[in-house]
Every structure is written in C-alpha cells, then in structure tokens.
N, C-alpha and C positions, 0 to 999 in steps of 0.2 A: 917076202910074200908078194905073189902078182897079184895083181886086179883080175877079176873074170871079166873080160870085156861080154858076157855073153848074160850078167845079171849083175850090175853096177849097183843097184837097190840092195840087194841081198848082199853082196858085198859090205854094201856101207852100214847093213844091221847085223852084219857078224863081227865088225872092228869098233865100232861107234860103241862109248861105255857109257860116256857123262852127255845127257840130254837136258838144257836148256829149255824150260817149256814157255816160249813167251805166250802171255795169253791164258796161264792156268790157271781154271778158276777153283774156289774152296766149294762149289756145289756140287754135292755129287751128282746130280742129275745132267751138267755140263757135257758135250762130249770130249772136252779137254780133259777134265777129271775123269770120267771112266779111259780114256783111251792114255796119260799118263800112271794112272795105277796098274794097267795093264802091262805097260812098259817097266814099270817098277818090281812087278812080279815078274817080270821074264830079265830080271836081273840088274836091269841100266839102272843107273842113280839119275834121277831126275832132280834138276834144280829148278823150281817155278820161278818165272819171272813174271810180274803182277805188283803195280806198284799200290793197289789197295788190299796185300790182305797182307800177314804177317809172318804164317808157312799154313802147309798144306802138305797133304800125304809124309807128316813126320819131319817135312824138309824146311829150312828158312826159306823165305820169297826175299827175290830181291829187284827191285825198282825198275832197272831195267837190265840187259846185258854186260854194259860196261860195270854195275856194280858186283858183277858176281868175280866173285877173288881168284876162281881155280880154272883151272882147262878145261874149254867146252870141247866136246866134239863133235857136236851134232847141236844146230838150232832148229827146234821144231816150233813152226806159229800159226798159231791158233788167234791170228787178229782178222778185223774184216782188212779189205788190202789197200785200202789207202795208207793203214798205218806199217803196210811193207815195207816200203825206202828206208825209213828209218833204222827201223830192225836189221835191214842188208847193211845199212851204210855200220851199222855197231858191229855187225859180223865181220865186216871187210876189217875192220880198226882193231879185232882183236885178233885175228886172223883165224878164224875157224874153219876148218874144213870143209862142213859141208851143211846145209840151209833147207830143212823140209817146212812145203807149204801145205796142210791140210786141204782137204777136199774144200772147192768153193773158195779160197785164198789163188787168187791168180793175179800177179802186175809182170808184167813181161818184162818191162824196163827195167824193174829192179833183178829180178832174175838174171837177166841179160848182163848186168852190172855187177852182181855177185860171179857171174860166170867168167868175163873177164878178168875180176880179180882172184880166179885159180879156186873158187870153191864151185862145190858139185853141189848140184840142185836139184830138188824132185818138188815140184807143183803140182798141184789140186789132186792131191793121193792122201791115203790115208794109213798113216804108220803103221796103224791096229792091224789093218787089211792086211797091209804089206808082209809086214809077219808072221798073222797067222797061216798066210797064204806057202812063204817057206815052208811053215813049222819049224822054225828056230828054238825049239822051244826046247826039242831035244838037244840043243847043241852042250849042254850042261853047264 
C-alpha cells in the first residue's frame, strides 16, 4: 500500500489503529476526553496515558508511554509543550510511527528530533478536526 503523497494526515488516520493519548484527562468536560471518546467511537483503541488517574473511557491508564505493553501507532498529546521532549524522546525509544500535537502544543525541536528519527509529525492540529474533516467515518 502507497502513501498519498497528496493527504499524509488522512493517510496516517486510515492505517493508525492504537492511539496513545498522553495527557488524557478522566474529565469529560477536558477537550482531551471528548476528542479521545470521539476517536474511540470511530473505532481506534485509545490507550490513555496519565500518571494520576487509573483508566478512563473503559481503558487502563498508564504512567507514561514506556509503560504501556503493546504497539502504539499513533502518539497523540495533549500536554502544554514543555513537557513535549520527553514524550518525543519516549516515542523515539519505542519506536512509533507517528507523533500528533494537539492544537496550541507547538516545540519545534522536539518535532524536528522526532522527524529525524523517521517518525511523521503533525503539530498544532487537531485529530477531531482532522477527521471529521475526511469523514472517515464512513470507512467502516
């Protein structure tokens, strides 16, 4: 299967199954919790990572990325960006794919640094958007 060099986004939301959500919170009111249940309803398994709660949306949480056991394919974070590097330098170590930054989530250096290390990156966008904006919704 090729890439569409012509929607790399859309791309990455029709392969992308297991979503990483660092940053999700147990509030619904959060826009990490409405914008991961969203995602959760259009299919992806969302794994929250959040080292203060216990699970959320049905799923275990876990402390951070390195503690989660199975294949990410997608880290989305919902942290403010100083605590970006970190979350890249864990994505580089496990080797995931590909690294989304939520709207207002911008460090260019870690970006830059996850980019080097062969993962694909979308900054200050917002997943919800992104997809409804396909409508993946239909993809069944």
């Amino acid at each position: 299967m090729s890439a569409s060099a012509s929607d790399p986004i859309g791309d990455l939301l029709k392969t992308a199954r297991t979503i990483a959500v660092v940053g999700l919170s147990n509030k619904p009111l959060r826009p990490s919790h409405g914008v991961s249940l969203y995602m959760q309803q259009q299919g992806y398994r969302i794994i929250p990572v959040n080292p203060n709660i216990q699970s959320v949306l049905g799923e275990k949480a876990y402390a951070s990325l390195k503690d989660v056991p199975e294949k990410i394919d997608l880290v989305d974070i919902f942290r403010r960006p100083e605590f970006v590097p970190e979350v890249i330098d864990q994505a580089i170590a496990l080797r995931v794919p590909a690294v989304w930054m939520q709207e207002d989530v911008i460090h260019q250096p870690a970006a830059e640094k996850a980019r080097q290390a062969g993962i694909f990156v979308v900054m200050d966008r917002c997943i919800l958007k992104e997809h409804r904006a396909r409508s993946l919704a239909s993809r069944g």
